[in-house]
ROMI-945940 format. One record per residue (C-alpha): residue number from 1; x, y, z; residue in one letter. Coordinates in Angstrom, 1 decimal. Layout:
+-----+--------+--------+--------+--------+
: num :      X :      Y :      Z : residu :
+-----+--------+--------+--------+--------+
: NUM :      X :      Y :      Z :      A :
...
+-----+--------+--------+--------+--------+
END
This chain:
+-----+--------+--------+--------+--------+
: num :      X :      Y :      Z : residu :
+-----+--------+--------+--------+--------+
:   1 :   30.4 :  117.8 :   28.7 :      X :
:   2 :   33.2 :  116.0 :   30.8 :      X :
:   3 :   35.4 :  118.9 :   30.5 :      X :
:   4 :   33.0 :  121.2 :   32.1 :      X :
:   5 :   32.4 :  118.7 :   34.7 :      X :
:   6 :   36.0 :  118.5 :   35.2 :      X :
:   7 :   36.4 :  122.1 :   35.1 :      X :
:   8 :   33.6 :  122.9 :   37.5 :      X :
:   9 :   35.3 :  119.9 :   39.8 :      X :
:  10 :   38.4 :  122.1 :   40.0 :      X :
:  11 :   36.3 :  125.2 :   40.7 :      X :
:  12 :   34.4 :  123.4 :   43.5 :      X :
:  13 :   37.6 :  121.8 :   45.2 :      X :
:  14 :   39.9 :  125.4 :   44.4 :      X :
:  15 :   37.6 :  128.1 :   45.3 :      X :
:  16 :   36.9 :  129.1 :   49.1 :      X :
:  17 :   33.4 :  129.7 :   47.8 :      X :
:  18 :   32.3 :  126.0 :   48.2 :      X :
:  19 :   34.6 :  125.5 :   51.5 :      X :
:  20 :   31.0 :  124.9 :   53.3 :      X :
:  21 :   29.6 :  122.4 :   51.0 :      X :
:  22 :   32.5 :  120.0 :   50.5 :      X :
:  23 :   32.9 :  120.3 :   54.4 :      X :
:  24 :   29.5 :  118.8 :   54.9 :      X :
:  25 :   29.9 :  116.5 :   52.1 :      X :
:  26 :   33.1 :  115.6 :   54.4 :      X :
:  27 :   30.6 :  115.2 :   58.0 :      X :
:  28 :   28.1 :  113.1 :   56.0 :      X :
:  29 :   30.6 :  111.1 :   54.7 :      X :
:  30 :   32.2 :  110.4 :   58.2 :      X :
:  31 :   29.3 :  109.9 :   59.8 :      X :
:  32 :   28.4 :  106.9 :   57.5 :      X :
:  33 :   31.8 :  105.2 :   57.3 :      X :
:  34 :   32.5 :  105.5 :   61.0 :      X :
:  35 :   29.1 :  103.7 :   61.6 :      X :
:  36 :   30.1 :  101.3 :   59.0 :      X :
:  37 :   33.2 :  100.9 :   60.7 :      X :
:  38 :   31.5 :   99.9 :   63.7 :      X :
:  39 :   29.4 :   97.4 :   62.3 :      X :
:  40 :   31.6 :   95.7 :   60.2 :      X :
:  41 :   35.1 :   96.1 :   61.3 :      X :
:  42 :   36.4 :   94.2 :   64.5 :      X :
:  43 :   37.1 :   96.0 :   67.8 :      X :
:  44 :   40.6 :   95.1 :   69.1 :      X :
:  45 :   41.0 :   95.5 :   73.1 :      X :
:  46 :   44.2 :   97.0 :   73.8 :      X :
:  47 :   43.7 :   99.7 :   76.6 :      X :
:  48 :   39.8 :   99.7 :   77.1 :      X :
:  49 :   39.7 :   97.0 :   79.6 :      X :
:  50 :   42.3 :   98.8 :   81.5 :      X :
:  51 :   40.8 :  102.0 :   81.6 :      X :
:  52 :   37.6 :  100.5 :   83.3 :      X :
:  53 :   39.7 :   98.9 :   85.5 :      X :
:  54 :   41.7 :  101.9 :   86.8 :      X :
:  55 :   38.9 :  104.2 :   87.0 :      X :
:  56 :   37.2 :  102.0 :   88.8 :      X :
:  57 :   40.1 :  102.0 :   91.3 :      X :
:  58 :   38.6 :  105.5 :   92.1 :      X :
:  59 :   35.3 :  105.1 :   91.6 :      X :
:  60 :   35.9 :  102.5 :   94.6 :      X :
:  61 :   37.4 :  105.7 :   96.7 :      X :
:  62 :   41.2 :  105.0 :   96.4 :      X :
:  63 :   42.8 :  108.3 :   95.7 :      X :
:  64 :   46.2 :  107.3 :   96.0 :      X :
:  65 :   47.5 :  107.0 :   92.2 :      X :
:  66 :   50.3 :  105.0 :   92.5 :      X :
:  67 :   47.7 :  101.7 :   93.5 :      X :
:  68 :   45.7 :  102.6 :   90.7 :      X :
:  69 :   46.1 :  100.0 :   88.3 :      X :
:  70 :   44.9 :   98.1 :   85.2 :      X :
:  71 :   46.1 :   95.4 :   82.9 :      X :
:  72 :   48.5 :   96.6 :   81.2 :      X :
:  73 :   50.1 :   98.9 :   84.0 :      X :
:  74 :   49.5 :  101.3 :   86.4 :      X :
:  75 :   47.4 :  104.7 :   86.1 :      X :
:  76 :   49.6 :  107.5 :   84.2 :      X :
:  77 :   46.9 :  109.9 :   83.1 :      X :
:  78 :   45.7 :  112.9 :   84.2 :      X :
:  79 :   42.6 :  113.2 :   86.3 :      X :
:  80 :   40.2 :  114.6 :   83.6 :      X :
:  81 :   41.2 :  111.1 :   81.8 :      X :
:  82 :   39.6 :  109.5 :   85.0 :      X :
:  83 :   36.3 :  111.9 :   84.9 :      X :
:  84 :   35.7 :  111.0 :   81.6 :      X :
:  85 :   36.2 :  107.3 :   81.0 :      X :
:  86 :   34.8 :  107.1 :   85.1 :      X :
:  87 :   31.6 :  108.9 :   82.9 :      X :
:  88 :   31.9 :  106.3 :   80.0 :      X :
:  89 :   32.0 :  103.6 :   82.4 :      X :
:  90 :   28.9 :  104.8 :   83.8 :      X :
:  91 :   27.1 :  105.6 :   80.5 :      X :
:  92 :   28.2 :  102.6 :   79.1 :      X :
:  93 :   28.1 :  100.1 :   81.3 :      X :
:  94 :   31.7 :   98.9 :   79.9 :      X :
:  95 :   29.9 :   98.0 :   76.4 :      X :
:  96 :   32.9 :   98.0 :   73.9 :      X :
:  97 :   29.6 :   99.2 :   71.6 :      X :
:  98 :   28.3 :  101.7 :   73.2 :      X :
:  99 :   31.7 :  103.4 :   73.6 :      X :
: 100 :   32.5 :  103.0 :   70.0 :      X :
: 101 :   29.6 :  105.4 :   69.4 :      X :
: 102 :   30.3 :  107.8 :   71.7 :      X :
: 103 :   33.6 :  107.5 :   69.8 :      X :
: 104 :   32.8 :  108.3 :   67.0 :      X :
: 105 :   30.9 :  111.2 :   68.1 :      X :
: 106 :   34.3 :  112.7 :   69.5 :      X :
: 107 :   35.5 :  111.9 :   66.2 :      X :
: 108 :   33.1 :  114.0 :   64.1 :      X :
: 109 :   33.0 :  116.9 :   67.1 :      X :
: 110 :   36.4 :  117.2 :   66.4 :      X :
: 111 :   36.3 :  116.7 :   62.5 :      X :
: 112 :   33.5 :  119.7 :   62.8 :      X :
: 113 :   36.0 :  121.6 :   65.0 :      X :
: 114 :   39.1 :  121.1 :   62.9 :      X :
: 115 :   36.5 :  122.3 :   59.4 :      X :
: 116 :   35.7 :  125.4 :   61.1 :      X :
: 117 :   39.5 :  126.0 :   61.5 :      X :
: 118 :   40.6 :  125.1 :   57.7 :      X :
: 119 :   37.5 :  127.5 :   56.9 :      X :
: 120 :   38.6 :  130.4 :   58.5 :      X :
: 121 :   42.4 :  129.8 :   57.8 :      X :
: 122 :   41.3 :  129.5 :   54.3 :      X :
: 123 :   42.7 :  126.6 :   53.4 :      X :
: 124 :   41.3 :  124.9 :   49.8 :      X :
: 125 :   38.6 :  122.5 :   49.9 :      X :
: 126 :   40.7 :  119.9 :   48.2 :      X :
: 127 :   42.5 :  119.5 :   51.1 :      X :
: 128 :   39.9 :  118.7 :   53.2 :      X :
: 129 :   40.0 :  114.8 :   51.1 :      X :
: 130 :   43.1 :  114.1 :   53.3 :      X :
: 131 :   41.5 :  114.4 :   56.4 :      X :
: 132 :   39.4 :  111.1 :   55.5 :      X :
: 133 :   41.4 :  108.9 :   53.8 :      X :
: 134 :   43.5 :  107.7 :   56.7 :      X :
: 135 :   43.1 :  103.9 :   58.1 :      X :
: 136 :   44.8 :  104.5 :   60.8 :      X :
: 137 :   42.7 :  107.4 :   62.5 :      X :
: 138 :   39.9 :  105.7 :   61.9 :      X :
: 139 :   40.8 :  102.7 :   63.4 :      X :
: 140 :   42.5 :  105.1 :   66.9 :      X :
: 141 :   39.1 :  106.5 :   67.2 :      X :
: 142 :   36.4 :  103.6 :   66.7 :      X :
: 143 :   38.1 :  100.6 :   67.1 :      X :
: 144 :   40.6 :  101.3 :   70.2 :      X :
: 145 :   39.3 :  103.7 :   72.2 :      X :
: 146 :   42.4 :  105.6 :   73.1 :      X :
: 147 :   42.3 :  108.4 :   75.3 :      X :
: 148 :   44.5 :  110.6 :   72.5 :      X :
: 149 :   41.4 :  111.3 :   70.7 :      X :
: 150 :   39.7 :  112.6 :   73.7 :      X :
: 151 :   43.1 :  115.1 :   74.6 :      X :
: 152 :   42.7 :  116.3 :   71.0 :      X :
: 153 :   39.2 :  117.8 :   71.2 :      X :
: 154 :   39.1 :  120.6 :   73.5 :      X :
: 155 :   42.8 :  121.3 :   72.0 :      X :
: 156 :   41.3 :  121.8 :   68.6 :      X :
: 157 :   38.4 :  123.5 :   70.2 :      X :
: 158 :   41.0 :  125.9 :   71.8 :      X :
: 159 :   42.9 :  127.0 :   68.3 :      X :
: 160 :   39.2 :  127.8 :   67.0 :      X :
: 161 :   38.3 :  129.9 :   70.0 :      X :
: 162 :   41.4 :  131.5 :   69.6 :      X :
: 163 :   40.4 :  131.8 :   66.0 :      X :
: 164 :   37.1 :  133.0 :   67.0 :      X :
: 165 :   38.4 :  135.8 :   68.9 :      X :
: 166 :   37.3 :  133.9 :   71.9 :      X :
: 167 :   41.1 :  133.9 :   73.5 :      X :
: 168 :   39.9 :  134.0 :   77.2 :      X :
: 169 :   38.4 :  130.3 :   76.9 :      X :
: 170 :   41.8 :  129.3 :   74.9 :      X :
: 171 :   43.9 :  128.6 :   78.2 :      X :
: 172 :   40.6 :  126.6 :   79.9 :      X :
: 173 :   40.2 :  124.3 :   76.6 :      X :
: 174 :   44.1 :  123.8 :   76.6 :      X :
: 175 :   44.3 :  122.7 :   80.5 :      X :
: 176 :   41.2 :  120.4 :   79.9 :      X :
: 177 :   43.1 :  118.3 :   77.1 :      X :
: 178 :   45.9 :  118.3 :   78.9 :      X :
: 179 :   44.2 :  117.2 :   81.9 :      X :
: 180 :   43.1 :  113.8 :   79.6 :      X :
: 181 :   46.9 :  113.4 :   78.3 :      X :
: 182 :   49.8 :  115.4 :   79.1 :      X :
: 183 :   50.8 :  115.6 :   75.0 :      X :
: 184 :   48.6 :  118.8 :   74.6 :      X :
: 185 :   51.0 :  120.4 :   76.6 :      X :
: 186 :   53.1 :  120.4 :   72.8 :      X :
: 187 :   51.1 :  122.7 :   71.9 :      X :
: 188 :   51.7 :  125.4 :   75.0 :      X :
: 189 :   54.5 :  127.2 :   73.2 :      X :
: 190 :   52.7 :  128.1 :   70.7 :      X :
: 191 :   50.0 :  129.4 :   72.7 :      X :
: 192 :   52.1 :  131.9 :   74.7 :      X :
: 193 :   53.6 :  133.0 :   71.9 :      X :
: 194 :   49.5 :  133.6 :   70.7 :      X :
: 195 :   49.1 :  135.1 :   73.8 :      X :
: 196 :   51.6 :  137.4 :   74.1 :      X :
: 197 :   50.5 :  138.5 :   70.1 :      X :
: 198 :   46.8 :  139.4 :   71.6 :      X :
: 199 :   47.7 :  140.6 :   74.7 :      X :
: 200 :   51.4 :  141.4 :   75.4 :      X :
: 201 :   52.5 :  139.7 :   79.6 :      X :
: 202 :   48.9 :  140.5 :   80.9 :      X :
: 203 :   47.5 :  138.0 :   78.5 :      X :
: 204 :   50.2 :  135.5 :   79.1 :      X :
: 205 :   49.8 :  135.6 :   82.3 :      X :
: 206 :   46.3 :  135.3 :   83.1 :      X :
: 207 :   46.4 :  132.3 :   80.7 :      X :
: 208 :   48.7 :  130.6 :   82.4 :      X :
: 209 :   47.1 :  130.9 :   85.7 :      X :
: 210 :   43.4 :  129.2 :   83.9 :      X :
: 211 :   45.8 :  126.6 :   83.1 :      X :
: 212 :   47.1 :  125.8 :   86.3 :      X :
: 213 :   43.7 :  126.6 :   88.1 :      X :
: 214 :   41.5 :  123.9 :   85.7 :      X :
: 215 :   44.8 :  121.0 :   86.8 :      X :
: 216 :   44.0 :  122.1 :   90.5 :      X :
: 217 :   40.4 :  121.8 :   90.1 :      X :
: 218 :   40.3 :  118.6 :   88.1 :      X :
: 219 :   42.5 :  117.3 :   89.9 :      X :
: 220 :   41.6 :  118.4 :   93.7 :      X :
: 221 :   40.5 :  115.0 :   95.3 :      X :
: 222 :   44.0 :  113.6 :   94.2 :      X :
: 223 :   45.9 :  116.8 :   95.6 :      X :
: 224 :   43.9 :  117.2 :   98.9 :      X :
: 225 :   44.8 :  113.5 :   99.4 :      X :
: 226 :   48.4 :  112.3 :   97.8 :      X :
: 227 :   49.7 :  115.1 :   96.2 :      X :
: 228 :   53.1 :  113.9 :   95.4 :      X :
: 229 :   52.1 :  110.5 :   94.2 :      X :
: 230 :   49.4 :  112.6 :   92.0 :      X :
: 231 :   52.0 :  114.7 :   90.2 :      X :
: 232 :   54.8 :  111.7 :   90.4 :      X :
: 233 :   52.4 :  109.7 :   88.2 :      X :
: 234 :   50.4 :  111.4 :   86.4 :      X :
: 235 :   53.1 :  114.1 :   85.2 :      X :
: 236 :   56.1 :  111.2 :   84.7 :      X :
: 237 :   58.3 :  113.3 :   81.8 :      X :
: 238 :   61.1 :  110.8 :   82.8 :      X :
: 239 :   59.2 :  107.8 :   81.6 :      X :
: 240 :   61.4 :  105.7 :   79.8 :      X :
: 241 :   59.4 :  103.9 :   76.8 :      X :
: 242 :   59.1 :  100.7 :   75.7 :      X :
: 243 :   61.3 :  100.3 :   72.3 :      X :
: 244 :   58.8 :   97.4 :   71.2 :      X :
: 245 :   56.0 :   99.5 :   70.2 :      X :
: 246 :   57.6 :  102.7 :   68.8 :      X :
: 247 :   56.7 :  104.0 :   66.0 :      X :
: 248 :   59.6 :  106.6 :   65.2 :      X :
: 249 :   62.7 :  105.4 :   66.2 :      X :
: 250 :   63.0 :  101.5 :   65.1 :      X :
: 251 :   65.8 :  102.2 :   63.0 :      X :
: 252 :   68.2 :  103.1 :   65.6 :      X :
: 253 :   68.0 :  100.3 :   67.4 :      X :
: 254 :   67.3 :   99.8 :   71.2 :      X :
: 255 :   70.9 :  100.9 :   72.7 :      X :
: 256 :   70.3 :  104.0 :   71.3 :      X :
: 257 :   66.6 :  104.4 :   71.9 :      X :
: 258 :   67.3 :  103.8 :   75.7 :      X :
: 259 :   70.1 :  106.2 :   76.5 :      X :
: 260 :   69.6 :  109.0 :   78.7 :      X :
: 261 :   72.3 :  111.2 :   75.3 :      X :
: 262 :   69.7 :  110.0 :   72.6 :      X :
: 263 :   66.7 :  111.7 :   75.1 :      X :
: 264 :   68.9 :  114.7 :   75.8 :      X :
: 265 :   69.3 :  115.2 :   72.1 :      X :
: 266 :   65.8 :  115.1 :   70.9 :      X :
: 267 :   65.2 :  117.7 :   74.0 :      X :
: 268 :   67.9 :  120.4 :   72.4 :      X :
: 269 :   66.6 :  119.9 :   69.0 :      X :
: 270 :   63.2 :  120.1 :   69.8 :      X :
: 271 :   64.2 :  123.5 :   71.6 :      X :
: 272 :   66.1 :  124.4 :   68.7 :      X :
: 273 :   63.3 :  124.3 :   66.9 :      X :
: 274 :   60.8 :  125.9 :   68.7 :      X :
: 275 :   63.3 :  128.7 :   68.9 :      X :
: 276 :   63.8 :  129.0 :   65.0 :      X :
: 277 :   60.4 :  129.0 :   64.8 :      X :
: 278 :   59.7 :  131.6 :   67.6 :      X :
: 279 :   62.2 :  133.9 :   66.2 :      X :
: 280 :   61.7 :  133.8 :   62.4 :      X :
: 281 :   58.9 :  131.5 :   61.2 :      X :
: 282 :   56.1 :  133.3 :   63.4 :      X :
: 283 :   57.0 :  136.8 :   63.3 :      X :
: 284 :   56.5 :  136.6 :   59.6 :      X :
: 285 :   53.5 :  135.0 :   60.0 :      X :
: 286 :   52.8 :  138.8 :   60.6 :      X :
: 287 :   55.1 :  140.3 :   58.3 :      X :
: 288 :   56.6 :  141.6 :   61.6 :      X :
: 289 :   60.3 :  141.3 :   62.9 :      X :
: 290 :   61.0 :  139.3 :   66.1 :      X :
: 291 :   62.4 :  143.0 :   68.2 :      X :
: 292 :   58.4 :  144.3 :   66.9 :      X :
: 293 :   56.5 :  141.3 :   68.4 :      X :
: 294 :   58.5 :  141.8 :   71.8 :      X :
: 295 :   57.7 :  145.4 :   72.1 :      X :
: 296 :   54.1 :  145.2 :   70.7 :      X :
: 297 :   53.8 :  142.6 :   73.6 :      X :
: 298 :   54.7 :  145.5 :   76.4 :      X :
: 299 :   51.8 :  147.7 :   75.3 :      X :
: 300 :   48.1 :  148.6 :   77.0 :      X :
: 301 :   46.3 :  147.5 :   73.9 :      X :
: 302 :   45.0 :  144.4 :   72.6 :      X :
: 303 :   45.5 :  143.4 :   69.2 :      X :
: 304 :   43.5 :  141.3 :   66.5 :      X :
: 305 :   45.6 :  137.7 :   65.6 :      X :
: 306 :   44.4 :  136.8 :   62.0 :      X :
: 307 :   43.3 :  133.5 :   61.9 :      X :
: 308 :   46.1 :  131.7 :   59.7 :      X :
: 309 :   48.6 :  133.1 :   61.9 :      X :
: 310 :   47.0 :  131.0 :   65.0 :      X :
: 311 :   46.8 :  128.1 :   62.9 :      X :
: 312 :   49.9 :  127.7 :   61.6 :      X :
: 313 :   52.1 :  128.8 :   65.0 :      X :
: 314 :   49.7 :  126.4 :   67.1 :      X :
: 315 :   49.9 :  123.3 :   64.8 :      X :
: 316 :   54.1 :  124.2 :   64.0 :      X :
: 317 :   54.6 :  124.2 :   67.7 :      X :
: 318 :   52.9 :  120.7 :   68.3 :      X :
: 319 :   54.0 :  119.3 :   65.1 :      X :
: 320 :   57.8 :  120.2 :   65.9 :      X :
: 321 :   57.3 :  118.3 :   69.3 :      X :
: 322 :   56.0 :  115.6 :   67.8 :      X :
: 323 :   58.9 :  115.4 :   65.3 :      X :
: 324 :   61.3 :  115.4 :   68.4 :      X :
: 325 :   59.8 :  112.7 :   70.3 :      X :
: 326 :   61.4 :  110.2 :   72.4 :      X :
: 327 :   58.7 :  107.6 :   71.0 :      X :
: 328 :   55.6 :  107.6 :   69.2 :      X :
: 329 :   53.0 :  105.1 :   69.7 :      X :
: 330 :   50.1 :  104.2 :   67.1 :      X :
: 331 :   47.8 :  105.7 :   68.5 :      X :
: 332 :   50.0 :  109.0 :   68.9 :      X :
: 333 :   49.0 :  110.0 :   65.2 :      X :
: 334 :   45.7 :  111.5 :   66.5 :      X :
: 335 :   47.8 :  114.0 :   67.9 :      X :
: 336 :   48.7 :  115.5 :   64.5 :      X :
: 337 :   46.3 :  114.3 :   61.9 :      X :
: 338 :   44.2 :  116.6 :   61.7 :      X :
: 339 :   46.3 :  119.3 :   61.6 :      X :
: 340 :   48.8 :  118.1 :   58.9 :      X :
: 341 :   47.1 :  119.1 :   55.7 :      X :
: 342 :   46.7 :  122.6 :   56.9 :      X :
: 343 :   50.7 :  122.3 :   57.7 :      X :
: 344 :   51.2 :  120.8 :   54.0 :      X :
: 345 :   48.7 :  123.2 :   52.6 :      X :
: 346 :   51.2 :  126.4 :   54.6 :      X :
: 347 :   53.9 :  124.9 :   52.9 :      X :
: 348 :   53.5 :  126.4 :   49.4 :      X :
: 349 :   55.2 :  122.6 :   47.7 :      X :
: 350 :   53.9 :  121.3 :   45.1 :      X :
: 351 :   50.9 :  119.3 :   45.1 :      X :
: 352 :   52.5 :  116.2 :   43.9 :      X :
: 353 :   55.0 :  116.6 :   46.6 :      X :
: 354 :   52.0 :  117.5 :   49.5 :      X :
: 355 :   50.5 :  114.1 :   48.2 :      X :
: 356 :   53.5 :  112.3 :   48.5 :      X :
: 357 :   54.8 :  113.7 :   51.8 :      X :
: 358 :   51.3 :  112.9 :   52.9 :      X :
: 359 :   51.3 :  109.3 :   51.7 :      X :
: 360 :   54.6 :  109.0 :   53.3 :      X :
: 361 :   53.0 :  109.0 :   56.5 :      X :
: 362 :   50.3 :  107.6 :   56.2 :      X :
: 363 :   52.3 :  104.8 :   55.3 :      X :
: 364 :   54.4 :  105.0 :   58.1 :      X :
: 365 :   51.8 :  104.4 :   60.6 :      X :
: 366 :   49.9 :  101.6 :   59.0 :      X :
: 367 :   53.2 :   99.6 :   59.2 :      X :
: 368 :   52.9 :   97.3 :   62.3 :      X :
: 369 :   55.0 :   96.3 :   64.0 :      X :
: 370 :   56.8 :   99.4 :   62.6 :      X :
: 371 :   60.0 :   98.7 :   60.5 :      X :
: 372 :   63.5 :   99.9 :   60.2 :      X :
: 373 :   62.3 :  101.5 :   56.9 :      X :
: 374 :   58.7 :  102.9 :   57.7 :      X :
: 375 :   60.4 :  104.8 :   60.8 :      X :
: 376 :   63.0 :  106.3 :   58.6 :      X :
: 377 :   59.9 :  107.2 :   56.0 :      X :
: 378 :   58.2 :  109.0 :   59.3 :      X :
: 379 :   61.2 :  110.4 :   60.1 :      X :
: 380 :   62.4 :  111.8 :   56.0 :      X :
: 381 :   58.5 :  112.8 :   55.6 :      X :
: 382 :   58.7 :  114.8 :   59.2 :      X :
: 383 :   62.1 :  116.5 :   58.2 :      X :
: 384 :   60.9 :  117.5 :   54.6 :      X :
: 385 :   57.9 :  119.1 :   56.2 :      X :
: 386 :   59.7 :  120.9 :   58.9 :      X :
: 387 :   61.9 :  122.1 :   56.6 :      X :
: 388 :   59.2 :  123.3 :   54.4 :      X :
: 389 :   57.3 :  125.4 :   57.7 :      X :
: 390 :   60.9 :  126.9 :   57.8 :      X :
: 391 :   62.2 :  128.2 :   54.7 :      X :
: 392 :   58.9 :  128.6 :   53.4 :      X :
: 393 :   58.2 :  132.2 :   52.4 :      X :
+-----+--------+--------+--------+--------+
END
């Protein structure tokens, strides 16, 4: 008896054909321990009170971003961040409660979103256990508020469209996220290489221009007004971070961490990357060479992306970035999460080595403060799975 109980186990978290019942056992699972979350666990204020404060800065009429300020510093998001939490603010009243429902909400939307994706990439049930066993999501989502988790949504929502054969929303979902928090734009290269798969320039093109058009329209009353203080603020890629709180780097020390040589490197590697990928890693995905995916991009005709393919160059793309960042904050891991079983799962290791990469971290980022030895874990962890997307066959 418990061997065919064990046996049927392995069937149910092997075989594709019970994908849709473990995923819901997944939602129903979430559902209930985010709620008890909620109830039981105690909310830390970090950035919440802030928010309210600097969206209220323009719910008061000012529209000059650089006197938009909070608590813990001025306003450095893009304007979608100040339509939504300007909405929460509303809807909520500022109640730390209320929010943290509405938060977990975006946290199932998106664990809903991210299921559809594993289920049409494929991917083993079993692997859909690692997407609820980590602490420290749970905690980014329902007990801080961040605005990370937000960005993430309509970016997930964009690689299922794509997925979906929906492509034309792709660009609009993309611009929205990054219109909340400027990290979606990791995920852009990837995209255009997507793009110019489906579509050849054309495609490219017109994707590029929704982009642009939803940061004009979110963003209008800022642009019509101060422009240049707008896009200085809100768009700061020379922001020099503060070396208490990273996550990444501790292990280097804060010489290192703060010179303009250590940012400059992490830039060329990061392009180095993105460049082995676009030239070897994603043409494969396709069992094409690079010289066929250029010249397949100069036809009239529009071509079918398989849905694995989107997955993998989308999540690669972001994921390298991440791996190349000049800092990584706590609640930065939202930007990845979800997408880093999928990643493991493309990898082809061993499943002792996926679980132990995985753990790795996880462990990482339920150090605080982070360590000279869990950033060097992140950083071993991040290296052995980029190295795995790479030579991986």
């Amino acid at each position: 008896m418990l061997s065919y109980l064990q046996s049927h186990l392995y069937t149910v978290l092997i075989s594709p054909r019970y994908f849709g019942l473990v995923a819901l056992a997944v939602l129903v699972l979430e559902a209930g321990l985010n709620y008890a979350i909620i109830q039981h666990v105690p909310y830390t204020e970090i950035d919440w009170r802030a928010y309210m404060q600097e969206v209220k800065g323009v719910m008061d009429g000012e529209r000059n971003y650089l006197k938009l300020h909070g608590d813990t510093g001025p306003l450095v998001y893009p304007a979608g961040f100040v339509w939504f939490y300007g909405a929460l603010r509303i809807i909520t009243g500022e109640s730390v409660r209320s929010a943290q429902y509405i938060f977990m909400a975006v946290y199932l939307a998106t664990l809903a979103i991210v299921l559809a994706i594993y289920k049409r990439v494929q991917v083993p049930p079993i692997f859909l256990v690692l997407l609820v066993l980590s602490k420290r999501l749970h905690s980014i989502y329902v007990l801080r508020l961040f605005n990370d988790t937000v960005a993430m949504l309509p970016a997930y929502a964009a690689v299922l469209a794509m997925s979906s054969r929906y492509m034309r929303w792709s660009g609009v979902l993309l611009s929205t996220g990054i219109s909340i928090k400027m990290n979606v734009q990791l995920m852009l290269p990837g995209a255009a290489y997507i793009w110019w798969r489906t579509g050849g320039a054309r495609m490219v093109i017109m994707q590029l221009v929704a982009v642009v058009l939803v940061q004009g329209i979110v963003a209008m009353p800022f642009l019509t007004s101060y422009p240049y203080e707008y896009l200085a603020r809100a768009f700061e890629y020379t922001r020099q971070f503060d070396f208490t709180w990273t996550v990444n780097w501790r292990f280097i020390g804060q010489q290192i961490f703060a010179s303009q040589e250590w940012a400059k490197g992490l830039l060329a590697v990061h392009a180095g990357l993105l460049v082995t990928l676009a030239t070897t890693v994603w043409p494969q995905l396709s069992g094409r060479s690079l010289s066929a995916v250029i010249a397949e991009g100069f036809s009239q005709r529009n071509r079918h992306v398989e849905a694995r393919e989107i997955a993998v160059v989308m999540f690669s793309a972001n994921f390298v970035g991440i791996v190349c960042a000049r800092s990584l904050h706590y609640q930065f891991y939202s930007w990845y999460a979800h997408s880093l079983p999928l990643l493991l799962w493309y990898t082809q290791l061993r499943p002792a080595m996926v679980l132990v990469l995985w753990m790795a971290v996880e462990f990482a980022w339920n150090v605080y403060p982070s360590t000279n030895l869990s950033s060097l874990v992140l950083l071993v962890a991040h290296l052995f799975i980029t190295a795995g997307i790479v030579i991986r066959r």
